[in-house]
N, C-alpha and C positions, 0 to 999 in steps of 0.2 A: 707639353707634357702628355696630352691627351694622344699626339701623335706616336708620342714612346712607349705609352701604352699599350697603344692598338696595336705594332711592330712587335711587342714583346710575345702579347698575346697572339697574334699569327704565326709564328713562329713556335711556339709552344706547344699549340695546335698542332702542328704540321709536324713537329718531333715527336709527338704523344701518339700521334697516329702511326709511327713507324714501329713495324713488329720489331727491330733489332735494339733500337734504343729501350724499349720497355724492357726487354730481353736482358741486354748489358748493362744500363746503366740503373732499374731496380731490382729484378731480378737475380741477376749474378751477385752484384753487391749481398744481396739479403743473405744469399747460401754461399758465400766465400769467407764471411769470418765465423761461421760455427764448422765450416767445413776447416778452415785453418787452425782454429781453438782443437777440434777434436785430434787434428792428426799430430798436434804438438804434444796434447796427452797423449795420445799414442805412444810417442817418439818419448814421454818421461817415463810410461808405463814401462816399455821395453829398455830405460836404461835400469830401473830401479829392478827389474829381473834379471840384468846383466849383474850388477851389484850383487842382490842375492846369492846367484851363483861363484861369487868370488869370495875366496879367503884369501887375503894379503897376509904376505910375510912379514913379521917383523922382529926385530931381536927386543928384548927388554930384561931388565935384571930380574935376578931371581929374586929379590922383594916384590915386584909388581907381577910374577907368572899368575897366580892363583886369580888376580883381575884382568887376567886379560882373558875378553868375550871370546864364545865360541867360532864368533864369527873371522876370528885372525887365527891364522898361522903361525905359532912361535918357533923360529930356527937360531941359529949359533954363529953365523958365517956371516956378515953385514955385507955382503959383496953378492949374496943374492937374495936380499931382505928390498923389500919395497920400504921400510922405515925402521927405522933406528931410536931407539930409544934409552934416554940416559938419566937416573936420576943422581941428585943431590942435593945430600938436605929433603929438605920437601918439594926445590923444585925437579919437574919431569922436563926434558926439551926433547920433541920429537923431531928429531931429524928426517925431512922427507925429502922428494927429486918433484919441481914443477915444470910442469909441462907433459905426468906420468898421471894418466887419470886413477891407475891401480894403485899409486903412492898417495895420489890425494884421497882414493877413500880410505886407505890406511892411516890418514892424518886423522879422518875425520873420526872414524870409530876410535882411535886413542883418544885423542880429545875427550868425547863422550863417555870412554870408560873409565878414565883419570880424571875428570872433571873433580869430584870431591872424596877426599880434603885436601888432593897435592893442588900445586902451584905449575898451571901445567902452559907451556911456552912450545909454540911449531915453528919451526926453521926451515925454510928452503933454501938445503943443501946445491942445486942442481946448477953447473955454470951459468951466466948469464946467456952465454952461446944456446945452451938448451932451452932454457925458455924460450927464446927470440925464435930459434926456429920451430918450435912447436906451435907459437902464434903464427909466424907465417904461412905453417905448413897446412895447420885448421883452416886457414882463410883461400890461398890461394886459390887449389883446385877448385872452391864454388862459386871465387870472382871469374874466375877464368872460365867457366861452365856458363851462367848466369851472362856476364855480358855477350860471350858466344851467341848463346841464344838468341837476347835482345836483337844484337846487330843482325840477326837473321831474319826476325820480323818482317821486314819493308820488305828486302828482296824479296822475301818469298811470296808477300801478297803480290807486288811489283809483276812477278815474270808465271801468275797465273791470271791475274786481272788483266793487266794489261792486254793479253790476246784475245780476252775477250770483248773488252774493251772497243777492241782496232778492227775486230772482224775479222781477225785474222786465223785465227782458232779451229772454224771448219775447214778452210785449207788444208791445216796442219795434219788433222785427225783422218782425210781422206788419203791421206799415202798410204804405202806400200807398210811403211816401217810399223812397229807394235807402239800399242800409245806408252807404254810403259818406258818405253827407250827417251821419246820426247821428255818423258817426268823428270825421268836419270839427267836427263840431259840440262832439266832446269835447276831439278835437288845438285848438278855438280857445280852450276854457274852460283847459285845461292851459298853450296859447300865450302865455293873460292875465298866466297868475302866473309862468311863466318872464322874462316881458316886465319886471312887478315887481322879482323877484329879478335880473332886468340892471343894472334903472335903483337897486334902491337900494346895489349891488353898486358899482356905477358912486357914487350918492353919497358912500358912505364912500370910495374911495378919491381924490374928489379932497377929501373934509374932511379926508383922512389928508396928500396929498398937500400942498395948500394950508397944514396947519397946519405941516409941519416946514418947508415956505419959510418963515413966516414967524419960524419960533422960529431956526431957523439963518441966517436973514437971502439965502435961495438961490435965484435966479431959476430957475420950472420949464421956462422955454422951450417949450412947448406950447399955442397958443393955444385956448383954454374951447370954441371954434368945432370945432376937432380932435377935443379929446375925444367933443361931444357929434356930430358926425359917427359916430364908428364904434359908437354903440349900433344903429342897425338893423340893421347886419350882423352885431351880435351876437347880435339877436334873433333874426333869422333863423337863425343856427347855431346857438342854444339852443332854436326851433322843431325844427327838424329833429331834432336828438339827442330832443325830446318824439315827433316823432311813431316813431324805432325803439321807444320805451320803449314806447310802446302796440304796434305789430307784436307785440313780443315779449311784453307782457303777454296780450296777445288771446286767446290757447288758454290761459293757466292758469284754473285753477278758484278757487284759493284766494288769498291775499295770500301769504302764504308763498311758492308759488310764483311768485307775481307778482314778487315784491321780486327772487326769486334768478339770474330770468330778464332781470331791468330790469338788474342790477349786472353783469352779464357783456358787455353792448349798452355800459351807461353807459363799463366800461372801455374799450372798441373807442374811442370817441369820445373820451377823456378821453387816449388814448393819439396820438390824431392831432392832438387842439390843444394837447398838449404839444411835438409835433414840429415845428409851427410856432415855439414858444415856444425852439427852443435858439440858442443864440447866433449859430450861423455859419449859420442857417438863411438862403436867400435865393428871393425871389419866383422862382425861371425853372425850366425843367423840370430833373428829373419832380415837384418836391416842389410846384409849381404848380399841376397838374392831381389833386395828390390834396384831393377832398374834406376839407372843416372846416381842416386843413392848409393848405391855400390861403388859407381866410376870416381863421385867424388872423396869417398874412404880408399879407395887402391891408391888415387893420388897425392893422396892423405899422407897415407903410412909410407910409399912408395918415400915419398920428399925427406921420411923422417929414416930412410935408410931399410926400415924393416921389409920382411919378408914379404909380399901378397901371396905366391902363389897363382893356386886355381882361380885365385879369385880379379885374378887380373883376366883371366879368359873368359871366363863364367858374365863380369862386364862386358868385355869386349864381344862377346856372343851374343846375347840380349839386345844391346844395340845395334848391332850389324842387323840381327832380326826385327826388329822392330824399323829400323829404317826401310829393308827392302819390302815388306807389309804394306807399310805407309806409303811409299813411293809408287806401285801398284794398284793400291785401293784408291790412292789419291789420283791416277789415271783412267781406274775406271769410272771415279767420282766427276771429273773433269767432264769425261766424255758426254755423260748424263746430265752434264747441268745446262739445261737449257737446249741440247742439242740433240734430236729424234730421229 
Protein backbone atom coordinates (compact mmCIF):
# COMPACT_ATOMS: atom_id res chain seq x y z
CA UNK A 1 0.00 0.00 0.00
CA UNK A 2 2.92 2.31 0.95
CA UNK A 3 4.11 1.46 -2.57
CA UNK A 4 0.62 2.86 -4.17
CA UNK A 5 1.10 5.59 -2.46
CA UNK A 6 4.38 6.76 -3.24
CA UNK A 7 3.30 5.89 -7.27
CA UNK A 8 0.21 7.98 -6.74
CA UNK A 9 2.01 10.70 -5.18
CA UNK A 10 4.84 10.81 -7.94
CA UNK A 11 2.79 11.05 -10.41
CA UNK A 12 0.75 13.77 -9.05
CA UNK A 13 3.77 15.75 -8.59
CA UNK A 14 4.91 15.33 -12.02
CA UNK A 15 1.27 16.33 -13.34
CA UNK A 16 0.83 19.42 -10.98
CA UNK A 17 4.19 20.50 -12.20
CA UNK A 18 2.97 20.63 -15.82
CA UNK A 19 1.85 24.20 -16.96
CA UNK A 20 -1.09 22.67 -19.36
CA UNK A 21 -2.76 20.29 -16.98
CA UNK A 22 -3.16 23.35 -14.24
CA UNK A 23 -4.26 25.21 -17.29
CA UNK A 24 -7.04 22.64 -18.53
CA UNK A 25 -7.75 20.53 -16.09
CA UNK A 26 -8.36 23.63 -13.04
CA UNK A 27 -8.33 26.39 -14.64
CA UNK A 28 -10.56 25.95 -17.87
CA UNK A 29 -12.97 23.93 -15.82
CA UNK A 30 -13.32 26.90 -13.22
CA UNK A 31 -14.25 29.59 -16.22
CA UNK A 32 -16.19 27.19 -18.61
CA UNK A 33 -19.42 26.84 -16.46
CA UNK A 34 -19.89 30.69 -15.57
CA UNK A 35 -18.76 31.36 -18.97
CA UNK A 36 -21.56 28.59 -20.25
CA UNK A 37 -24.26 29.81 -17.50
CA UNK A 38 -23.78 33.45 -18.92
CA UNK A 39 -23.99 32.80 -22.51
CA UNK A 40 -27.12 30.58 -21.97
CA UNK A 41 -28.66 33.84 -20.41
CA UNK A 42 -27.60 35.52 -23.12
CA UNK A 43 -29.26 33.14 -25.47
CA UNK A 44 -32.81 33.60 -22.98
CA UNK A 45 -32.27 37.32 -22.85
CA UNK A 46 -32.35 37.59 -26.60
CA UNK A 47 -35.20 35.05 -26.96
CA UNK A 48 -37.51 36.97 -24.42
CA UNK A 49 -36.61 40.33 -26.64
CA UNK A 50 -37.45 38.31 -29.61
CA UNK A 51 -40.86 37.60 -27.96
CA UNK A 52 -41.32 41.25 -26.96
CA UNK A 53 -41.14 42.25 -30.28
CA UNK A 54 -43.81 39.80 -31.41
CA UNK A 55 -47.48 40.11 -31.62
CA UNK A 56 -49.09 36.73 -32.72
CA UNK A 57 -52.22 36.47 -34.43
CA UNK A 58 -54.96 35.12 -33.24
CA UNK A 59 -58.85 34.82 -33.99
CA UNK A 60 -61.22 34.77 -30.76
CA UNK A 61 -64.79 35.51 -30.29
CA UNK A 62 -66.20 38.61 -29.97
CA UNK A 63 -67.04 37.73 -25.95
CA UNK A 64 -63.36 37.39 -25.38
CA UNK A 65 -61.95 40.66 -27.82
CA UNK A 66 -61.99 43.32 -24.84
CA UNK A 67 -59.30 40.40 -22.90
CA UNK A 68 -57.41 39.88 -25.27
CA UNK A 69 -53.70 41.69 -24.08
CA UNK A 70 -52.09 44.19 -26.04
CA UNK A 71 -49.63 41.87 -26.71
CA UNK A 72 -51.74 39.66 -29.65
CA UNK A 73 -52.98 40.61 -32.65
CA UNK A 74 -56.64 39.87 -33.20
CA UNK A 75 -57.53 39.01 -37.09
CA UNK A 76 -60.77 37.21 -38.79
CA UNK A 77 -59.16 34.68 -41.34
CA UNK A 78 -57.88 31.50 -39.21
CA UNK A 79 -55.70 30.64 -42.07
CA UNK A 80 -53.34 33.18 -41.17
CA UNK A 81 -53.75 33.29 -37.32
CA UNK A 82 -50.97 31.71 -35.43
CA UNK A 83 -53.99 30.45 -32.83
CA UNK A 84 -57.41 29.94 -32.91
CA UNK A 85 -59.58 30.42 -30.39
CA UNK A 86 -63.09 28.97 -29.50
CA UNK A 87 -65.21 29.32 -26.70
CA UNK A 88 -68.16 27.25 -25.24
CA UNK A 89 -69.88 27.53 -22.26
CA UNK A 90 -67.19 28.57 -20.11
CA UNK A 91 -64.80 26.51 -21.75
CA UNK A 92 -61.93 28.23 -24.19
CA UNK A 93 -59.77 25.57 -26.46
CA UNK A 94 -56.93 27.28 -28.01
CA UNK A 95 -56.18 25.69 -31.09
CA UNK A 96 -52.46 26.10 -31.87
CA UNK A 97 -49.69 24.49 -34.77
CA UNK A 98 -46.43 22.59 -32.73
CA UNK A 99 -43.36 22.70 -33.75
CA UNK A 100 -44.41 26.99 -34.50
CA UNK A 101 -42.37 28.69 -31.78
CA UNK A 102 -44.73 32.11 -32.87
CA UNK A 103 -47.88 29.73 -32.19
CA UNK A 104 -46.69 28.48 -28.96
CA UNK A 105 -46.17 31.96 -27.64
CA UNK A 106 -49.65 32.61 -28.82
CA UNK A 107 -50.68 29.60 -26.65
CA UNK A 108 -49.01 30.89 -23.96
CA UNK A 109 -50.16 34.54 -23.60
CA UNK A 110 -53.94 33.10 -24.12
CA UNK A 111 -53.53 30.78 -21.46
CA UNK A 112 -52.36 33.54 -19.20
CA UNK A 113 -55.00 35.91 -20.46
CA UNK A 114 -58.05 33.49 -20.00
CA UNK A 115 -56.75 31.90 -17.12
CA UNK A 116 -59.65 33.15 -14.91
CA UNK A 117 -62.66 32.47 -14.60
CA UNK A 118 -63.07 30.49 -18.17
CA UNK A 119 -62.05 26.86 -18.42
CA UNK A 120 -59.39 27.27 -20.56
CA UNK A 121 -58.07 23.84 -22.72
CA UNK A 122 -54.75 24.08 -25.59
CA UNK A 123 -54.75 21.76 -28.53
CA UNK A 124 -52.21 21.06 -30.88
CA UNK A 125 -53.66 21.43 -34.05
CA UNK A 126 -50.44 20.67 -36.26
CA UNK A 127 -50.07 17.17 -38.13
CA UNK A 128 -47.94 14.71 -36.48
CA UNK A 129 -45.71 14.97 -39.84
CA UNK A 130 -45.07 18.75 -38.45
CA UNK A 131 -43.99 18.14 -35.17
CA UNK A 132 -41.58 15.16 -36.07
CA UNK A 133 -40.06 17.35 -38.56
CA UNK A 134 -39.62 20.35 -36.58
CA UNK A 135 -37.82 17.99 -33.97
CA UNK A 136 -35.68 16.83 -36.33
CA UNK A 137 -34.99 19.77 -38.11
CA UNK A 138 -33.96 21.61 -34.32
CA UNK A 139 -31.59 18.77 -33.94
CA UNK A 140 -29.99 17.81 -36.98
CA UNK A 141 -27.99 20.69 -38.23
CA UNK A 142 -26.09 20.80 -34.60
CA UNK A 143 -25.65 16.99 -34.50
CA UNK A 144 -24.35 17.22 -37.75
CA UNK A 145 -22.03 20.32 -36.95
CA UNK A 146 -20.92 19.14 -33.32
CA UNK A 147 -19.86 15.63 -34.42
CA UNK A 148 -18.08 17.32 -37.61
CA UNK A 149 -16.21 18.99 -35.39
CA UNK A 150 -15.32 16.24 -32.85
CA UNK A 151 -14.15 13.96 -35.64
CA UNK A 152 -11.78 16.69 -36.54
CA UNK A 153 -10.05 16.99 -33.27
CA UNK A 154 -7.45 14.07 -33.77
CA UNK A 155 -6.66 14.66 -37.28
CA UNK A 156 -6.09 17.93 -36.81
CA UNK A 157 -3.70 17.70 -33.67
CA UNK A 158 -2.38 14.39 -35.74
CA UNK A 159 -1.16 16.16 -39.14
CA UNK A 160 0.45 19.35 -37.09
CA UNK A 161 2.16 17.30 -34.18
CA UNK A 162 3.09 14.64 -35.85
CA UNK A 163 5.75 16.78 -38.07
CA UNK A 164 7.03 17.84 -35.41
CA UNK A 165 7.17 15.25 -33.75
CA UNK A 166 9.33 13.10 -36.70
CA UNK A 167 11.52 16.08 -37.45
CA UNK A 168 10.22 16.43 -40.33
CA UNK A 169 8.64 19.91 -40.09
CA UNK A 170 11.92 22.12 -41.00
CA UNK A 171 12.28 20.27 -44.27
CA UNK A 172 8.91 21.10 -45.12
CA UNK A 173 9.03 24.96 -44.09
CA UNK A 174 12.59 25.36 -46.12
CA UNK A 175 10.92 25.00 -49.73
CA UNK A 176 10.19 26.99 -52.34
CA UNK A 177 6.30 26.78 -51.63
CA UNK A 178 4.43 29.40 -49.07
CA UNK A 179 3.77 27.76 -45.62
CA UNK A 180 0.33 28.64 -45.89
CA UNK A 181 -0.35 26.13 -48.99
CA UNK A 182 1.32 23.23 -46.66
CA UNK A 183 -1.64 24.43 -43.83
CA UNK A 184 -4.42 24.22 -46.96
CA UNK A 185 -2.90 21.33 -47.82
CA UNK A 186 -3.39 19.63 -44.01
CA UNK A 187 -6.92 21.84 -43.18
CA UNK A 188 -7.94 19.63 -46.82
CA UNK A 189 -6.62 16.29 -45.61
CA UNK A 190 -8.38 16.92 -41.89
CA UNK A 191 -11.50 18.73 -44.41
CA UNK A 192 -11.71 14.82 -46.04
CA UNK A 193 -12.53 13.17 -42.84
CA UNK A 194 -14.66 15.74 -41.22
CA UNK A 195 -16.49 15.64 -44.60
CA UNK A 196 -16.78 11.57 -43.90
CA UNK A 197 -17.75 11.91 -40.35
CA UNK A 198 -20.74 14.44 -41.77
CA UNK A 199 -21.98 12.20 -44.23
CA UNK A 200 -21.86 8.95 -42.23
CA UNK A 201 -23.21 11.08 -39.28
CA UNK A 202 -25.92 12.08 -41.59
CA UNK A 203 -26.38 8.30 -42.59
CA UNK A 204 -27.31 6.95 -39.44
CA UNK A 205 -29.56 9.35 -38.61
CA UNK A 206 -31.83 9.08 -41.36
CA UNK A 207 -31.34 4.89 -41.03
CA UNK A 208 -32.41 5.90 -37.38
CA UNK A 209 -34.75 8.21 -38.52
CA UNK A 210 -36.47 6.10 -41.51
CA UNK A 211 -36.54 3.04 -39.33
CA UNK A 212 -38.83 4.44 -36.36
CA UNK A 213 -41.23 5.70 -39.41
CA UNK A 214 -41.40 2.70 -40.41
CA UNK A 215 -41.83 0.66 -37.03
CA UNK A 216 -44.34 3.24 -35.68
CA UNK A 217 -45.94 3.67 -39.00
CA UNK A 218 -44.92 8.04 -38.92
CA UNK A 219 -44.76 10.15 -41.71
CA UNK A 220 -41.22 12.18 -41.50
CA UNK A 221 -42.31 15.18 -43.48
CA UNK A 222 -38.89 16.10 -44.70
CA UNK A 223 -38.18 15.52 -48.26
CA UNK A 224 -34.54 13.12 -48.65
CA UNK A 225 -33.92 16.42 -51.25
CA UNK A 226 -33.83 18.64 -47.61
CA UNK A 227 -31.87 16.43 -45.82
CA UNK A 228 -29.21 15.95 -48.44
CA UNK A 229 -29.18 19.76 -49.15
CA UNK A 230 -27.79 20.86 -45.80
CA UNK A 231 -24.64 18.59 -45.61
CA UNK A 232 -22.44 21.24 -47.43
CA UNK A 233 -23.01 23.72 -44.99
CA UNK A 234 -22.33 21.26 -42.73
CA UNK A 235 -19.30 20.57 -44.04
CA UNK A 236 -18.32 23.64 -44.35
CA UNK A 237 -18.96 24.49 -40.51
CA UNK A 238 -17.30 21.26 -39.54
CA UNK A 239 -14.18 22.79 -41.96
CA UNK A 240 -13.99 25.72 -40.13
CA UNK A 241 -14.08 24.43 -36.38
CA UNK A 242 -11.00 22.05 -38.38
CA UNK A 243 -9.16 24.70 -39.29
CA UNK A 244 -9.26 26.75 -35.44
CA UNK A 245 -8.15 23.10 -34.20
CA UNK A 246 -5.12 23.56 -36.24
CA UNK A 247 -4.57 27.59 -35.27
CA UNK A 248 -4.59 26.29 -31.87
CA UNK A 249 -2.76 23.10 -32.30
CA UNK A 250 0.17 25.00 -34.39
CA UNK A 251 2.51 26.32 -31.51
CA UNK A 252 2.17 23.12 -29.40
CA UNK A 253 5.07 20.86 -29.16
CA UNK A 254 3.58 17.84 -28.00
CA UNK A 255 -0.01 15.86 -28.52
CA UNK A 256 -0.64 16.57 -25.02
CA UNK A 257 -0.56 19.84 -25.50
CA UNK A 258 -2.22 19.70 -28.73
CA UNK A 259 -5.27 17.76 -27.49
CA UNK A 260 -5.61 20.40 -24.46
CA UNK A 261 -5.34 23.32 -26.68
CA UNK A 262 -8.00 21.78 -29.56
CA UNK A 263 -10.65 21.07 -26.52
CA UNK A 264 -10.86 24.56 -25.34
CA UNK A 265 -11.38 26.03 -29.41
CA UNK A 266 -13.67 22.68 -29.86
CA UNK A 267 -15.86 24.00 -26.66
CA UNK A 268 -16.09 27.89 -28.14
CA UNK A 269 -17.65 26.14 -31.25
CA UNK A 270 -19.57 23.26 -29.82
CA UNK A 271 -21.05 26.05 -27.64
CA UNK A 272 -22.41 28.32 -30.61
CA UNK A 273 -23.90 25.32 -32.58
CA UNK A 274 -25.65 24.46 -29.59
CA UNK A 275 -27.14 27.99 -29.48
CA UNK A 276 -28.48 27.64 -32.65
CA UNK A 277 -29.95 24.19 -31.61
CA UNK A 278 -32.32 25.89 -28.61
CA UNK A 279 -35.83 25.79 -29.22
CA UNK A 280 -36.89 29.46 -29.50
CA UNK A 281 -33.80 30.24 -31.33
CA UNK A 282 -34.74 32.34 -34.61
CA UNK A 283 -32.87 33.25 -37.86
CA UNK A 284 -32.91 37.44 -37.37
CA UNK A 285 -30.41 39.53 -35.58
CA UNK A 286 -28.16 39.39 -33.51
CA UNK A 287 -28.26 35.51 -33.23
CA UNK A 288 -27.90 35.67 -37.33
CA UNK A 289 -24.84 37.41 -37.62
CA UNK A 290 -23.15 35.20 -35.05
CA UNK A 291 -20.81 32.74 -36.77
CA UNK A 292 -21.55 28.69 -36.79
CA UNK A 293 -24.81 29.94 -34.96
CA UNK A 294 -26.19 31.27 -37.99
CA UNK A 295 -25.00 28.05 -40.06
CA UNK A 296 -26.97 26.00 -37.70
CA UNK A 297 -30.35 28.26 -37.97
CA UNK A 298 -30.07 28.48 -42.02
CA UNK A 299 -29.93 24.66 -41.70
CA UNK A 300 -32.60 24.84 -39.33
CA UNK A 301 -35.18 26.52 -41.38
CA UNK A 302 -33.59 25.61 -44.59
CA UNK A 303 -34.88 21.51 -43.64
CA UNK A 304 -38.17 23.12 -42.36
CA UNK A 305 -38.73 24.29 -46.11
CA UNK A 306 -38.59 28.12 -45.24
CA UNK A 307 -36.87 30.96 -46.87
CA UNK A 308 -33.02 31.75 -45.61
CA UNK A 309 -32.00 34.05 -48.00
CA UNK A 310 -29.07 36.47 -47.32
CA UNK A 311 -28.63 34.58 -44.61
CA UNK A 312 -27.47 31.65 -46.11
CA UNK A 313 -24.50 33.68 -47.68
CA UNK A 314 -23.86 35.95 -44.87
CA UNK A 315 -23.05 32.05 -43.08
CA UNK A 316 -21.37 30.98 -45.71
CA UNK A 317 -19.00 34.11 -45.83
CA UNK A 318 -18.08 34.26 -42.09
CA UNK A 319 -16.91 30.86 -42.45
CA UNK A 320 -15.11 30.80 -45.51
CA UNK A 321 -13.38 33.97 -43.75
CA UNK A 322 -12.74 32.76 -40.75
CA UNK A 323 -11.26 29.55 -42.16
CA UNK A 324 -8.79 31.16 -44.47
CA UNK A 325 -7.55 33.59 -41.35
CA UNK A 326 -7.15 30.52 -39.32
CA UNK A 327 -5.34 28.44 -41.90
CA UNK A 328 -2.81 31.27 -42.40
CA UNK A 329 -2.32 32.52 -38.95
CA UNK A 330 -2.09 28.85 -38.14
CA UNK A 331 0.97 28.77 -40.64
CA UNK A 332 2.49 31.46 -39.53
CA UNK A 333 1.97 30.05 -35.90
CA UNK A 334 3.54 26.71 -37.01
CA UNK A 335 6.52 28.35 -38.46
CA UNK A 336 7.31 30.01 -35.10
CA UNK A 337 6.87 27.24 -32.78
CA UNK A 338 9.91 26.27 -31.81
CA UNK A 339 11.47 26.99 -35.19
CA UNK A 340 14.24 30.23 -35.60
Amino acid sequence: MRLVLAVIGAELRQLLRDVNTLLFTVCFPLFLFPVVVWGFSQADSLRSGWEEQLHPRVVVPEQLAASLPATLERVMDPATADAVVTLVGRQITVNWQGGDPVSELARTRLVEAFDEPWEVEATDVAPETEALAAAIAAALPGVLVVLGVVASLYPAVEVVVADRERGTLETTLVTAAPRWVFMAGKLASVGTLTLLAVLATLLGALVTIFHLAVVTGAEIGLPPARLLAVVPLAAITSLTGASLALLAAAPMHTFKQAQNTTTGVSMVVLSAAVLGMLPHSQLVAPLGYIPITNAVLVMRFALLGEPVGGWAWLAVGQLMLITIVATRWAARTMAGGGLR
